[in-house]
N, C-alpha and C positions, 0 to 999 in steps of 0.2 A: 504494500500500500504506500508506506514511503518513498518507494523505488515509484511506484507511480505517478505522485503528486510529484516529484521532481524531474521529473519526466517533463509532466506538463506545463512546470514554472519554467522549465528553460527553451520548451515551447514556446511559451508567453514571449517571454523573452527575445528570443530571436524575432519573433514576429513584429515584437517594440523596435526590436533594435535596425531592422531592414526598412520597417515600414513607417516605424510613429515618433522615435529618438530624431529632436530638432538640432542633432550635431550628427548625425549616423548617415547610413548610406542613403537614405531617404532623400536629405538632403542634398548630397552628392550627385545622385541622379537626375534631380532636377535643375542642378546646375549642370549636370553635363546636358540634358538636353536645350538648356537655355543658351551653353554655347555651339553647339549643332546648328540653330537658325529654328527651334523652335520658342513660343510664346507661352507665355502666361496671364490670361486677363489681371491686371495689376488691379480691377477695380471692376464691380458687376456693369457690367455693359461699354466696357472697354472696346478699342477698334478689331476688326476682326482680322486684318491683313496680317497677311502671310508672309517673314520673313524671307531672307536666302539666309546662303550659309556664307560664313565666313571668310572672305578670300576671294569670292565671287562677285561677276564674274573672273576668269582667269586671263583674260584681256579684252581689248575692247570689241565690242561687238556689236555686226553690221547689223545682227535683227532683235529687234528687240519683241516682237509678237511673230507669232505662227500659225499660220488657218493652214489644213491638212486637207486638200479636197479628195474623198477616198471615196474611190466607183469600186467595189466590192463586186468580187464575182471575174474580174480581170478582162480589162478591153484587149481587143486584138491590137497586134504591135503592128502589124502586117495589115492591115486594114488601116487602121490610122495615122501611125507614123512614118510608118520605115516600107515605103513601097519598092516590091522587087519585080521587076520586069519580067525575068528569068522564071518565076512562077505564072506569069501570063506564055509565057516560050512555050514550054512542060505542062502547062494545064492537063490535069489527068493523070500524067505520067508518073510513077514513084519519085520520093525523093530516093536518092542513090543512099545504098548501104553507107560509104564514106564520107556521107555529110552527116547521116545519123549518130553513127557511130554508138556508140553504149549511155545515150543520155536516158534518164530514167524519168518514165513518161508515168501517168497515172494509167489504174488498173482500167479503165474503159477503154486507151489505146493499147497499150504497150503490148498484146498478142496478136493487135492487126497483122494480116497476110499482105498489106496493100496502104502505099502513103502518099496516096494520089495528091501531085500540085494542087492549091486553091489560090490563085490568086487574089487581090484586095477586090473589091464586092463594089467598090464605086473607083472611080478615077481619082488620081491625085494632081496637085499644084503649086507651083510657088506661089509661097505667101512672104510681101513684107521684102525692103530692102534686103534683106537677110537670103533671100531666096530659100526658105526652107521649104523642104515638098513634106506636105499631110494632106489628109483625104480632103474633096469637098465636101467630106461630109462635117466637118469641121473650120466652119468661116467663119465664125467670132473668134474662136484660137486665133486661127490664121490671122486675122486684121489684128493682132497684135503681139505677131509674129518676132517684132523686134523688140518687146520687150521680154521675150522666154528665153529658156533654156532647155531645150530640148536635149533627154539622154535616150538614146536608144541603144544605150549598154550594161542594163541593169540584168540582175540575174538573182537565184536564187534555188537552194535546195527544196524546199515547199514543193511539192505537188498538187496539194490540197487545198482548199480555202481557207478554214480554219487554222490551221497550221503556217500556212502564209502569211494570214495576217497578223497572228498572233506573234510572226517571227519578225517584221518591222514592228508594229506595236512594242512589243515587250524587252526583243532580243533573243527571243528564242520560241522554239513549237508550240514546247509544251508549257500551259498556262501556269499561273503562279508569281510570275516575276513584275516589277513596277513598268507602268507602262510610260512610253517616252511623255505625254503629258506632266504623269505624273513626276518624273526625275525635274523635268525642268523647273516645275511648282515647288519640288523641294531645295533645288539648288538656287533656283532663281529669287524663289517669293515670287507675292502679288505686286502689281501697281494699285488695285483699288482696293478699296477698303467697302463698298457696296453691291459688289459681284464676284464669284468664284472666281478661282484663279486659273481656272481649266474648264472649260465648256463644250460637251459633247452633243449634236442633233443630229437624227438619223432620218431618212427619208428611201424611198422605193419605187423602183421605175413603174410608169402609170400600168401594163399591162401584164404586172404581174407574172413576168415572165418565169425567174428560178431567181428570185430573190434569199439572197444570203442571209443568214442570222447573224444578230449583231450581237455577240457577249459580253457580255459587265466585265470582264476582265480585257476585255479590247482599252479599256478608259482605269482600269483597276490601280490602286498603289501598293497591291502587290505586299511584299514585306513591311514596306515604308510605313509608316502611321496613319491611318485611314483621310484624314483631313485632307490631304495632297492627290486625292483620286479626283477623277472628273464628275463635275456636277451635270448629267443628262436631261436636257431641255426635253419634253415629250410633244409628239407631234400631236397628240387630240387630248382634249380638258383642255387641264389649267396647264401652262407652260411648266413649272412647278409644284407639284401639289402642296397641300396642308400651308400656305404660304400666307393666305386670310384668316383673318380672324374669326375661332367658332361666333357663333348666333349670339347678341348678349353680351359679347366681348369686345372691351373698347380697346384701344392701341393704349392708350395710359395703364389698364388691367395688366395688357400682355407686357409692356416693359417692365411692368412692377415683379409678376411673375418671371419675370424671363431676370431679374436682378436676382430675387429669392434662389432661382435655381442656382443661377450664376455663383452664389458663394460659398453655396453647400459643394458644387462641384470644385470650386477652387481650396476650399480646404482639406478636402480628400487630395488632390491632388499632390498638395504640398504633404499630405500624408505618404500616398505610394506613389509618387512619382510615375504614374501610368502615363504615355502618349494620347492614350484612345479618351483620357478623361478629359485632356487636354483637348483632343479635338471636339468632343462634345461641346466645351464650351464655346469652340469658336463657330460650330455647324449654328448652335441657338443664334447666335450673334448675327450672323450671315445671316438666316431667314428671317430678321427680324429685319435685316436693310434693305433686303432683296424685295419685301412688300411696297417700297415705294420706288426703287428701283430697275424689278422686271417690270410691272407697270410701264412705266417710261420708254422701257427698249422697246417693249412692242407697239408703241406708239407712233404709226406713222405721218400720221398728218402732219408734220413736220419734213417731210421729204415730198422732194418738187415732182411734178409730173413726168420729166423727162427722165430721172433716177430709177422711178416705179418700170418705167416701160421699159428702160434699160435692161433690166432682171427679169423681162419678159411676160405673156401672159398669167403666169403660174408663182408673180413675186409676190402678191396678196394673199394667195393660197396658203392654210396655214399647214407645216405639214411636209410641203412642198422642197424640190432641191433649192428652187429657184429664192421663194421665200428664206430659207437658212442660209444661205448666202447671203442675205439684203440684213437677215438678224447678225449673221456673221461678221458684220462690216460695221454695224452699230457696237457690236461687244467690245470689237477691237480698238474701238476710237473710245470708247469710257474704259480702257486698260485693262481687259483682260486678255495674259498673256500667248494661251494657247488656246485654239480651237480649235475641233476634228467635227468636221463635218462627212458622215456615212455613207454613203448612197450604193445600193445593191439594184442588179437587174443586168448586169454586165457577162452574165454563165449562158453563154449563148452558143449549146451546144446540138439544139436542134432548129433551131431559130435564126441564124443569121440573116439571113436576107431579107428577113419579114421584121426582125426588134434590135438590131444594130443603128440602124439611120432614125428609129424613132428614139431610142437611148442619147443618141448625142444630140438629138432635137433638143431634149427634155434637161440636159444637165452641162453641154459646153456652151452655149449661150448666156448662166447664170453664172458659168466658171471664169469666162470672159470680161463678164459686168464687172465680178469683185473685183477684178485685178485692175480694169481701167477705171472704176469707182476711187480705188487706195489710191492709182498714182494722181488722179485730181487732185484729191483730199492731202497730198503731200504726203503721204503715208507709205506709198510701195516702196521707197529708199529702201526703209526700215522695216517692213514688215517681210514675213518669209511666205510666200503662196506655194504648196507642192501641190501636186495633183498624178497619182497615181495609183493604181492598183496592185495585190500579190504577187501575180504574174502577168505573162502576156498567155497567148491565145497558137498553138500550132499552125506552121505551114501547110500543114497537110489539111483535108476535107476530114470530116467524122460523119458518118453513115455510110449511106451507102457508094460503094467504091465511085460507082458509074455517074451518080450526082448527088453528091457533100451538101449536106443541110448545116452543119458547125462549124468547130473548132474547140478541139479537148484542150486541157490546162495546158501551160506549157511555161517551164521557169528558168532554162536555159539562157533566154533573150529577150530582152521585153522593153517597153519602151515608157518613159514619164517626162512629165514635163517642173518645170520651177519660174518661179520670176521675183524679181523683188529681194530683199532683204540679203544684199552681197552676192546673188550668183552675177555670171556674164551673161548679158543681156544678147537677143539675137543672134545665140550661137549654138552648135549640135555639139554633142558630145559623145564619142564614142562609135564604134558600128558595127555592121554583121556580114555574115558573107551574103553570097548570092541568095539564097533561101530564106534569110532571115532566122538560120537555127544555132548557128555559132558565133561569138562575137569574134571579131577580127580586131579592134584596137580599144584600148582605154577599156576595160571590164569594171565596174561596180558593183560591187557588192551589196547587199542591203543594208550588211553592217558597214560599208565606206559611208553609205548615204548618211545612216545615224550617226556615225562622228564627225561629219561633212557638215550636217545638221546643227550638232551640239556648237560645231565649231564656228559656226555662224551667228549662234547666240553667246559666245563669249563664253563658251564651255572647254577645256580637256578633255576628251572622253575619256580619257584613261584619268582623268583624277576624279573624277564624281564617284564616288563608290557609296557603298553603303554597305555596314557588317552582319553578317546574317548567317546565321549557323558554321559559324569557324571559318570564313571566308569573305572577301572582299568583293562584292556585286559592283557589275555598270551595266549599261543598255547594252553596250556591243560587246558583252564578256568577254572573251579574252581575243580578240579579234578585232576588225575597222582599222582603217587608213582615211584619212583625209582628203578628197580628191579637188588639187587644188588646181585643176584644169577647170571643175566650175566656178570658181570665185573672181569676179571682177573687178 
């Protein structure tokens, strides 16, 4: 019984001494994460911004915000960017054994007998000083041709959707890890103090074609401490939910409550030094500014006729690609840092000739606005536009040998575009051979992109790390290079 009760007082104990002693590791803890670059509400209803860390940026840096325009489902490369003649030659014909060679295709192709040419599905053209040749089916790009950056030597191990994008998102396949939103949120901080510092909205091609799923861990902070995740705009309701006040309840009631909560969590805090308590207090905080602040964002009567018609017929639609682009561009001018705008509808594996040309109806025309909207607005200097998907789209037809209705995945070769925020303007990067299945010069990796990335917001990728189960994390694990062929 003795052996018992002392048992349990040094129980006690420990648990005083880790958790509740105002000299003990308690303390310690929460100073080590106050030097980290996290916060403390000093005071019940404190600001709710998001520091950075220390030391950051790591030098100076061209972009200071990031809109990701991500067509989910992977456009063809060969269809819109990288037009090959040589598949119009060979129409029908295999591609040869020695161009294929042992690239690892997904299990709908790779036991085909037959890799009949398919040429691009519309004609191409030079666009812009630059002379860069993309589909007609893409004339808002095009007419602002000299301001991109065109790669058509991107690549990738992914076969798969999910795994693809989860491997630029995150850094790798398989889910779990902080996603590139979330690293910069935690390295960077916020600029405002009234809007998240990472904002996610998802959108779907109008015909429903094989629309991709979009997973919480695409926008996830992963290890990191939950507050640094992306906050997800929803396309029907309330932009945000729970964001109004219940029936009955006045804004004077909710600050008062929301101070009451505020100090009970900060004094636990100061007890166990948790992160996750930590960010509870700043989510409260955040929703409570975000009530007069999403408001506002979706407010557009403040925007001219000629702005609305620019983002096309589908920029009032709420929901729409065209629409989170027009929200996109409002987020970015009241400072927040990152946004990943989704759009799925791009798996156009029985469909191409019938929901390709309507897909780039539906989402390069609103891809076009934002970019010529920022550089009015003084803002594409500094801001980073990417616009890309997992992979590109096979040379070869998918169906039937004798007449190809697709294009199965394909991550060998593939092509993205950039503008803005430190790339070289009006210029290509990169290429492939005749077929469009091998590159031939300047190769990119996903992981060069993401340090390329980092590297443009004033990051090292090799020093942002984070420690997590006996080991030191970044977005591009232990991989990336810099490619300083895009930077202008």
């Amino acid at each position: 019984m003795h052996e018992l009760q002392t048992e349990n007082i040094a129980r006690v104990n420990r648990r005083q001494f880790f958790g509740s002693t105002s000299s003990g590791i308690g303390v310690a803890a929460l100073a080590s994460l106050l030097r980290t670059g996290s916060v403390v509400a000093d005071s019940p209803g404190s600001a709710a911004r998001v520091p950075g860390l220390p030391g950051l940026p790591h030098h100076l840096a061209k972009a200071k915000r990031v809109v990701v325009l991500w067509q989910g489902g992977a456009p063809s490369h060969v269809d819109l960017f990288d037009d090959k003649p040589v598949l119009r030659d060979l129409q029908g014909k295999d591609i040869p054994d020695s161009v294929r060679g042992t690239t690892r295709l997904s299990t709908m192709s790779s036991g085909y007998a037959k890799w009949p040419c398919l040429p691009a599905i519309k004609p191409h053209k030079q666009y812009g000083k630059a002379g860069i040749t993309m589909s007609e089916m893409l004339p808002n790009i095009g007419s602002m041709a000299d301001d991109i950056c065109l790669v058509r030597s991107m690549h990738t191990e992914a076969v798969n959707h999910a795994p693809g994008v989860t491997l630029f998102m995150t850094g790798a396949q398989i889910p779990g890890r902080p996603s590139m939103g979330a690293w910069l949120s935690y390295g960077l901080g916020s600029e405002t103090d009234n809007l998240p510092t990472f904002v996610v909205m998802t959108s779907s091609d109008k015909g429903k074609t094989c629309g991709q799923l979009f997973f919480d861990y695409y926008w996830g902070s992963g290890f990191l401490p939950s507050r640094y995740q992306g906050v997800r705009f929803r396309n029907t309701g309330d932009l945000v939910p729970y964001l109004a006040n219940p029936p009955g309840v006045s804004s004077v009631a909710r600050r008062a409550i929301l101070d009451e909560i505020s100090a009970m969590n900060t004094a636990h805090l100061a007890d166990y030094g948790d992160p996750e308590i930590e960010t509870r207090i700043a989510q409260y905080e955040m929703a409570f500014r975000m009530q007069t602040s999403v408001p506002e964002l979706v407010d557009f009567s403040g925007e001219t006729k000629k702005t609305i018609e620019r983002y096309g017929p589908d920029a009032l639609n709420k929901g729409s690609f065209a629409n989170n682009c027009l929200v996109a561009r409002r987020l970015l001018e009241r400072g927040v840092r990152f946004v990943q705008l989704m759009h799925s509808g791009w798996d156009q594996h029985g469909n191409l000739f019938t929901q390709l040309e309507q897909q780039c109806r539906d989402t390069e025309g609103p891809s076009a606005a934002l970019v010529k909207d920022l550089k009015e607005r003084g803002m594409l200097d500094d801001t980073l536009v990417v616009w890309g998907g997992e992979f590109g789209r096979t040379p070869f037809g998918q169906g039937n040998p004798a007449k190809p209705t697709g294009r199965d995945h394909f991550g060998r070769a593939y092509s993205w575009w950039m503008a803005g925020g430190g790339v070289k303007p009006g210029s290509v990067y990169g290429a492939t051979d005749d077929f469009g299945w091998n590159i031939t010069e300047n190769p990119v990796h996903v992981h060069d992109m993401q340090a390329t990335l980092l590297h443009l917001c004033g990051i090292d990728h090799t020093r942002l790390t984070f420690r997590y189960q006996g080991r030191q994390y970044r977005l591009t694990d232990v991989h990336g290079k810099i490619v300083s062929g895009l930077l202008s």
